[in-house]
PDB file with one MODEL, atoms N, CA, C and O in Angstrom:
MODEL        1
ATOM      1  N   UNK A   1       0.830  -1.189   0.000  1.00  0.00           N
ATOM      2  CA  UNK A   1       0.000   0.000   0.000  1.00  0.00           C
ATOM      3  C   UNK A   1       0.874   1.253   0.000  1.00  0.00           C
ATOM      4  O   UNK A   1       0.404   2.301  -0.443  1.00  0.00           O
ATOM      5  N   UNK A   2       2.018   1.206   0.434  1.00  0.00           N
ATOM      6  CA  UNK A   2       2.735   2.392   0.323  1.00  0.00           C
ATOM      7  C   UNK A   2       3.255   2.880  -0.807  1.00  0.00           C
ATOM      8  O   UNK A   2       3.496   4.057  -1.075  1.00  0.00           O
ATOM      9  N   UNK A   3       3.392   2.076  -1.354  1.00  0.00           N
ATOM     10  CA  UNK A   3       3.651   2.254  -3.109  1.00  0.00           C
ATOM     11  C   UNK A   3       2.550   2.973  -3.997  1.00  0.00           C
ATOM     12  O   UNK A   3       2.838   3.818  -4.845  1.00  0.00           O
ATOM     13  N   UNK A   4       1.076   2.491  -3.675  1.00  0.00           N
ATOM     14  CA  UNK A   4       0.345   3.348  -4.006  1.00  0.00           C
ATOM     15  C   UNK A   4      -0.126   4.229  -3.209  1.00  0.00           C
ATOM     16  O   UNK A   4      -1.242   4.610  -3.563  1.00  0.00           O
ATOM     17  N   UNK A   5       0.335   4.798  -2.108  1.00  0.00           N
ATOM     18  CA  UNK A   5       0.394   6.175  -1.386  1.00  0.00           C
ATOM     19  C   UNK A   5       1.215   6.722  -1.859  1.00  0.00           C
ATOM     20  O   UNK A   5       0.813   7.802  -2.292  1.00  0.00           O
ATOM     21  N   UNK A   6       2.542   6.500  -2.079  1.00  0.00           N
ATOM     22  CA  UNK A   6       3.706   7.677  -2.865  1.00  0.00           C
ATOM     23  C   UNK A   6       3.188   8.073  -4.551  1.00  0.00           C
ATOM     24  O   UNK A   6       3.428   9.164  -5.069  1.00  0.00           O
ATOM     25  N   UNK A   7       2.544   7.094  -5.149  1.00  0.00           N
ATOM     26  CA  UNK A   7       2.173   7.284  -6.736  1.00  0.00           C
ATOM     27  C   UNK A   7       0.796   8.457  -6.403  1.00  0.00           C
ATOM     28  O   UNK A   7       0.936   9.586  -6.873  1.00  0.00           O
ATOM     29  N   UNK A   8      -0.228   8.214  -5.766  1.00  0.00           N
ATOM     30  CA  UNK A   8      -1.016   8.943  -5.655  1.00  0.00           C
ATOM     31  C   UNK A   8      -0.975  10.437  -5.051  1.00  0.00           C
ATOM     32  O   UNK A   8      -1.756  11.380  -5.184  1.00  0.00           O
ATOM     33  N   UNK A   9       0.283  10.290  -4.308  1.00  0.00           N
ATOM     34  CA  UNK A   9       0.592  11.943  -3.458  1.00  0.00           C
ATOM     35  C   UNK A   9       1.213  12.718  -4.655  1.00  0.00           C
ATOM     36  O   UNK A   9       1.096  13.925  -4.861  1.00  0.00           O
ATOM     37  N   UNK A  10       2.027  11.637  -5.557  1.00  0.00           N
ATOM     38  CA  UNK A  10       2.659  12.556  -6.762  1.00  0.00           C
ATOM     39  C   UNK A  10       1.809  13.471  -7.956  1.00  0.00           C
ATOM     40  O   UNK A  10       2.124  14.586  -8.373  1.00  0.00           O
ATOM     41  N   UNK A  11       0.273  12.372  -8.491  1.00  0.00           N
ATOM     42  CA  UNK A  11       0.080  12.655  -8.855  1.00  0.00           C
ATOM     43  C   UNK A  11      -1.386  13.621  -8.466  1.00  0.00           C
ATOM     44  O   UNK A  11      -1.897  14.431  -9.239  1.00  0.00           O
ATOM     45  N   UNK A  12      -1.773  13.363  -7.379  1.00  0.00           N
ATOM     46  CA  UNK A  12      -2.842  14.144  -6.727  1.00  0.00           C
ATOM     47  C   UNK A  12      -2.822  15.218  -5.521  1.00  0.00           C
ATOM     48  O   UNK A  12      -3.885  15.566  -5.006  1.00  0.00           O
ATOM     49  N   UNK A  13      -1.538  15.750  -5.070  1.00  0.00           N
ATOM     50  CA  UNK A  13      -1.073  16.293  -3.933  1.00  0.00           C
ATOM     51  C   UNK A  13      -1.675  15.470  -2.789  1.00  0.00           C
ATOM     52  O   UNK A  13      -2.457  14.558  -3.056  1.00  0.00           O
ATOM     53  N   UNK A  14      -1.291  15.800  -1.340  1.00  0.00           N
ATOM     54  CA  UNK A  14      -1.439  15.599   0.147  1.00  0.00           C
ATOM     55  C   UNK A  14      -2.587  15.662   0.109  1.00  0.00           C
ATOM     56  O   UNK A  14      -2.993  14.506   0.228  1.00  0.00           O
ATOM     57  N   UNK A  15      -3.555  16.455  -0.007  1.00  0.00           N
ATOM     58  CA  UNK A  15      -4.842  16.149   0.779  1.00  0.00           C
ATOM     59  C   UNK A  15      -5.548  15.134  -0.014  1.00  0.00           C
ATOM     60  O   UNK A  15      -5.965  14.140   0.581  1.00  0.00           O
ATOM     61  N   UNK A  16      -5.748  15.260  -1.361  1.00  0.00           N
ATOM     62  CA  UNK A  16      -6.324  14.560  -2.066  1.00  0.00           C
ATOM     63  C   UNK A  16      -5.502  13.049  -1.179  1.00  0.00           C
ATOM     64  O   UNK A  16      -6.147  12.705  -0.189  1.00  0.00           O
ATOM     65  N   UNK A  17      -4.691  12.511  -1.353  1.00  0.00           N
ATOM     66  CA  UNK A  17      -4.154  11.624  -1.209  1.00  0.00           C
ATOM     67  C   UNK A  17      -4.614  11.144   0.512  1.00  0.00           C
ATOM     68  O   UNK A  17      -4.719   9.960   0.831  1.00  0.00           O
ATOM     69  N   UNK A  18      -4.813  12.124   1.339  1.00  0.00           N
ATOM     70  CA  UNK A  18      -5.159  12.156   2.458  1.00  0.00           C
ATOM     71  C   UNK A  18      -6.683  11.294   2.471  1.00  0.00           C
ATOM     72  O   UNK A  18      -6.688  10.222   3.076  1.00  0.00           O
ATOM     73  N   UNK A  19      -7.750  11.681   1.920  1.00  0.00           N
ATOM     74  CA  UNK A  19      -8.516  11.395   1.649  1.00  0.00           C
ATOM     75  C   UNK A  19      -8.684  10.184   1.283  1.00  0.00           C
ATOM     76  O   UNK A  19      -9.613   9.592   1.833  1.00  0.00           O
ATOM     77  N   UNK A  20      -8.150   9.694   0.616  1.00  0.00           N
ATOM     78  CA  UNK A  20      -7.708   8.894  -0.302  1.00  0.00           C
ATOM     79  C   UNK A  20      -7.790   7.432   0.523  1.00  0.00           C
ATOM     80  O   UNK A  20      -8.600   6.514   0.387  1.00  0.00           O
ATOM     81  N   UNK A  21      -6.576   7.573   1.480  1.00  0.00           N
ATOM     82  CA  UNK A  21      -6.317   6.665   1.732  1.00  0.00           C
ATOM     83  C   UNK A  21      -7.215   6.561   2.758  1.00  0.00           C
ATOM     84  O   UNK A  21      -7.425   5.372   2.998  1.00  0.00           O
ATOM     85  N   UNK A  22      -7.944   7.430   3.592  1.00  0.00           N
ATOM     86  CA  UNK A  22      -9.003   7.508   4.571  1.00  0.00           C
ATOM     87  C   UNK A  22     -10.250   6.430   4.376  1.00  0.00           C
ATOM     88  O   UNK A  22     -11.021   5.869   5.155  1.00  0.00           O
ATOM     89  N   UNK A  23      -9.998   6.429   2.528  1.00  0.00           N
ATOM     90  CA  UNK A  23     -11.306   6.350   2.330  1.00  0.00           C
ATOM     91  C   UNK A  23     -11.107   4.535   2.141  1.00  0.00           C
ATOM     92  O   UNK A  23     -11.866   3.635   2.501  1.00  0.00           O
ATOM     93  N   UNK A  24      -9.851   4.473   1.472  1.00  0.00           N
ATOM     94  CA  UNK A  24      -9.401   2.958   1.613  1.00  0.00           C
ATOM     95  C   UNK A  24      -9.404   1.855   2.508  1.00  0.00           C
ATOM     96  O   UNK A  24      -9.692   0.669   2.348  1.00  0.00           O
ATOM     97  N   UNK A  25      -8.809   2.868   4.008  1.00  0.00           N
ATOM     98  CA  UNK A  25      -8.912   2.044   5.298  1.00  0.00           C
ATOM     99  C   UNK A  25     -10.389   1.944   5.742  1.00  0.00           C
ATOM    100  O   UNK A  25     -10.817   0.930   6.293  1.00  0.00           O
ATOM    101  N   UNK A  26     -11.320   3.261   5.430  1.00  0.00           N
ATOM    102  CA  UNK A  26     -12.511   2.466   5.979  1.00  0.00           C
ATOM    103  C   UNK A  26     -13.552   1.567   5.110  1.00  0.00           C
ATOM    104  O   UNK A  26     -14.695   1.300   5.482  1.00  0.00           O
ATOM    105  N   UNK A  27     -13.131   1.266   4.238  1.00  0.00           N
ATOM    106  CA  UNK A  27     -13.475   0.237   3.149  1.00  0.00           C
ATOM    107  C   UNK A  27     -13.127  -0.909   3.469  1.00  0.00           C
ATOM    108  O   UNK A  27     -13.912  -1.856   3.421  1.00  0.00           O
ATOM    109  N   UNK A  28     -11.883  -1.016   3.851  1.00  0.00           N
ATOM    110  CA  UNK A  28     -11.172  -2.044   4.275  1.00  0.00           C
ATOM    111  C   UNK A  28     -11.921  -2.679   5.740  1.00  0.00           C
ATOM    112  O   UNK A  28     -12.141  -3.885   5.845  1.00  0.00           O
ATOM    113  N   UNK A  29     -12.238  -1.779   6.735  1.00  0.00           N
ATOM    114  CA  UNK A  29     -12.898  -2.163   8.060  1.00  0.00           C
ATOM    115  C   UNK A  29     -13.818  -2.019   7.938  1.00  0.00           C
ATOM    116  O   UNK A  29     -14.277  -2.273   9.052  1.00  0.00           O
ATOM    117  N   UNK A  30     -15.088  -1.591   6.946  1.00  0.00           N
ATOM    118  CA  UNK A  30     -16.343  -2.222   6.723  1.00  0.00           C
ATOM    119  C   UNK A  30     -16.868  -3.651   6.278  1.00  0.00           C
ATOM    120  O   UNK A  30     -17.881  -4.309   6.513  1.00  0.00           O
ATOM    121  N   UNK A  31     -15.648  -3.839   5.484  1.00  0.00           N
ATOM    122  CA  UNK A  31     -15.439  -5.619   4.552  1.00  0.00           C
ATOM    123  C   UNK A  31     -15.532  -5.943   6.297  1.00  0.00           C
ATOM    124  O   UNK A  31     -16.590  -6.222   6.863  1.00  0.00           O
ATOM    125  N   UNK A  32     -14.136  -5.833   7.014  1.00  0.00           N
ATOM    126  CA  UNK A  32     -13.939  -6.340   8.127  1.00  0.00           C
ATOM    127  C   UNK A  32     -15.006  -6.926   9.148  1.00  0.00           C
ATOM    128  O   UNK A  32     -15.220  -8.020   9.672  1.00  0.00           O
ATOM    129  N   UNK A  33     -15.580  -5.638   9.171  1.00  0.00           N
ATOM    130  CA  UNK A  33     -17.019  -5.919   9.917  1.00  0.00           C
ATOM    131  C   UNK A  33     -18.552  -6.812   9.520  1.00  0.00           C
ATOM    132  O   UNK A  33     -19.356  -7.486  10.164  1.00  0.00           O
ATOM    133  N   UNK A  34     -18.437  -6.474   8.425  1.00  0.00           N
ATOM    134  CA  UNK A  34     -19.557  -7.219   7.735  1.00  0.00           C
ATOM    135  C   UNK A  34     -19.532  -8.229   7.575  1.00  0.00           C
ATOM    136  O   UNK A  34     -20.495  -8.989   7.471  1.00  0.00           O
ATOM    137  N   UNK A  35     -17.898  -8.583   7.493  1.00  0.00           N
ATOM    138  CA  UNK A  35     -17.831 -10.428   7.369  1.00  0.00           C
ATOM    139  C   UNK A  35     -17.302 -11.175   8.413  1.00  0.00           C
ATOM    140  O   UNK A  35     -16.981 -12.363   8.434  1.00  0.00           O
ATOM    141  N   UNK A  36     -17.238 -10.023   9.579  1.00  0.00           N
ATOM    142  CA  UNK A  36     -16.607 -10.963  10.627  1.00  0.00           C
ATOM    143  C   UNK A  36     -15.315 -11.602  10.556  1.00  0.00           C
ATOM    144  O   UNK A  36     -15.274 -12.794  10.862  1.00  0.00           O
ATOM    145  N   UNK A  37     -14.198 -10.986  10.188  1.00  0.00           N
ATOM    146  CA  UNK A  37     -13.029 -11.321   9.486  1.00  0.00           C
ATOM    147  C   UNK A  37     -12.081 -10.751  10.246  1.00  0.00           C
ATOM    148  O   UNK A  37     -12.474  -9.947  11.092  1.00  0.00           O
ATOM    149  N   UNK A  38     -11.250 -10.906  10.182  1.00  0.00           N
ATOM    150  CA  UNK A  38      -9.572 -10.200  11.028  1.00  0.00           C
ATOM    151  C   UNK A  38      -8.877  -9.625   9.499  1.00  0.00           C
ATOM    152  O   UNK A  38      -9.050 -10.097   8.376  1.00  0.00           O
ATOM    153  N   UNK A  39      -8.144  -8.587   9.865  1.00  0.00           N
ATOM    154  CA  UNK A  39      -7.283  -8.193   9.235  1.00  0.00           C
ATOM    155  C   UNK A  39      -6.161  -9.286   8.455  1.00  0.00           C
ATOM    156  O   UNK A  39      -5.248  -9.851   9.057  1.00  0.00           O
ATOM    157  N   UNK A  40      -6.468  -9.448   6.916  1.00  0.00           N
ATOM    158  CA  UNK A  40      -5.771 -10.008   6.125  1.00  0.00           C
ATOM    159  C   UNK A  40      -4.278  -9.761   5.308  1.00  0.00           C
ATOM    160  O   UNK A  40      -4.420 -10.052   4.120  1.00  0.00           O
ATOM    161  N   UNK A  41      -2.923  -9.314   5.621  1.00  0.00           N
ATOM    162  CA  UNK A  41      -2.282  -8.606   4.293  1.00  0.00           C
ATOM    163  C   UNK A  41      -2.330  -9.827   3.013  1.00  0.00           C
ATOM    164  O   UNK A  41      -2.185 -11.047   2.940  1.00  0.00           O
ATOM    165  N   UNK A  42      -2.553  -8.961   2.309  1.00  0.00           N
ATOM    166  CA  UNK A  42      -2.335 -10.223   0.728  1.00  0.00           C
ATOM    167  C   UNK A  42      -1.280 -10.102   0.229  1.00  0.00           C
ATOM    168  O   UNK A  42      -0.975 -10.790  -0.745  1.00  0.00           O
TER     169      UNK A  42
ENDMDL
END
């Protein structure tokens, strides 16, 4: 994921990118919740 945090800050500045990833992690812990799941890295 950090790889696409540095590509996206380049091409969208800090906040955008801020956002961004805000919006990723709670995507990520809604899956989480809804399926009753633990944190996966792939």
């Amino acid at each position: 994921m950090n790889q696409w945090v540095n590509q996206l800050k380049e091409r969208c500045g800090f906040n955008k990118t801020t956002v961004a990833v805000a919006n990723k992690n709670a995507r990520i812990i809604w899956s989480m919740l809804r399926n009753e799941t633990g944190y996966q890295v792939v």
